[in-house]
C-alpha positions in Angstrom: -1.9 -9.2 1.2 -1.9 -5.6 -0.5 -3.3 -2.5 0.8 -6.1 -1.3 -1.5 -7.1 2.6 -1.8 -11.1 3.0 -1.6 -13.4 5.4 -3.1 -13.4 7.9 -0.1 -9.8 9.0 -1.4 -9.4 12.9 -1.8 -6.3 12.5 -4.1 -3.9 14.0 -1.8 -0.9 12.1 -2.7 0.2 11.8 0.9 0.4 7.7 0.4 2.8 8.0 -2.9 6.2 9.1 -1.3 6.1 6.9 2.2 5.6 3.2 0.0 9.3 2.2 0.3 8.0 -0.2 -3.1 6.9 2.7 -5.4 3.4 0.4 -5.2 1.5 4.0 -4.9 0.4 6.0 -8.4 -1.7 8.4 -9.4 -4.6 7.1 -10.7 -8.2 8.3 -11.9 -9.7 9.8 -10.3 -7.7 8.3 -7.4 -4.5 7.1 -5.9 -4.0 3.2 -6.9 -1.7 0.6 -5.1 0.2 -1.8 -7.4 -0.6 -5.5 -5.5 1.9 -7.0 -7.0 4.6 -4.4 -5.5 3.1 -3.9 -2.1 4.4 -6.1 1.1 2.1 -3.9 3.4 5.4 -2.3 4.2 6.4 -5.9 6.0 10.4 -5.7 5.3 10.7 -1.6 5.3 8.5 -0.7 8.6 6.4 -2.3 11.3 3.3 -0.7 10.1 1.8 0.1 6.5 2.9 3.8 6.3 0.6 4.7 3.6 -2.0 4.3 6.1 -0.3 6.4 8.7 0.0 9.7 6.7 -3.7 9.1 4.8 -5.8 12.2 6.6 -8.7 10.0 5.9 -9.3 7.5 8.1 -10.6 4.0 6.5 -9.2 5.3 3.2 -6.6 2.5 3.0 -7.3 -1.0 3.4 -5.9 -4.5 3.4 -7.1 -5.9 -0.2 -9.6 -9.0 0.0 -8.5 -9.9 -3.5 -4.7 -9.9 -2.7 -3.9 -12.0 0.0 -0.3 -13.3 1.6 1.2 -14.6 4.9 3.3 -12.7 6.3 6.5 -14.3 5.4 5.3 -14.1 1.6 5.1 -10.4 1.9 8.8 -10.8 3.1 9.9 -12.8 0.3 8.2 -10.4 -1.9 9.7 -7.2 -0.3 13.6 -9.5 -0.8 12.8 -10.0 -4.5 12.0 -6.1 -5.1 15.2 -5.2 -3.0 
């Protein structure tokens, strides 16, 4: 799965600098997660970090569109490392 920035972003750019993928960019009008770079931080961290700085909660979900097992997300964090 990806994470997958909503509407109810305020553009802080809080997420950008804690995806250990560079899967977080500036978009417009608001921060945009790259699915095919994000592992949901599953081979960096135990939990997505981009949600854990966002000051707005529900902000950052898991994408419906994207989804993975868990040990796909691995493979995928291997192949960007």
């Amino acid at each position: 799965m990806a994470m997958l920035i909503i509407s109810d972003c305020i553009n802080c750019g809080a997420c950008e600098p804690e995806c250990p993928n560079e899967a977080i960019s500036a978009g417009d009008p608001i921060y945009v997660i790259d699915p095919d770079k994000c592992t949901e931080c599953v081979g960096a961290f135990d939990t997505a970090k981009c949600v854990e700085v966002c000051p707005v909660d529900g902000c950052i979900i898991i994408d419906p569109d994207h989804t993975e097992s868990k040990d796909d997300l691995e493979a995928k964090y291997q192949r960007l490392h």
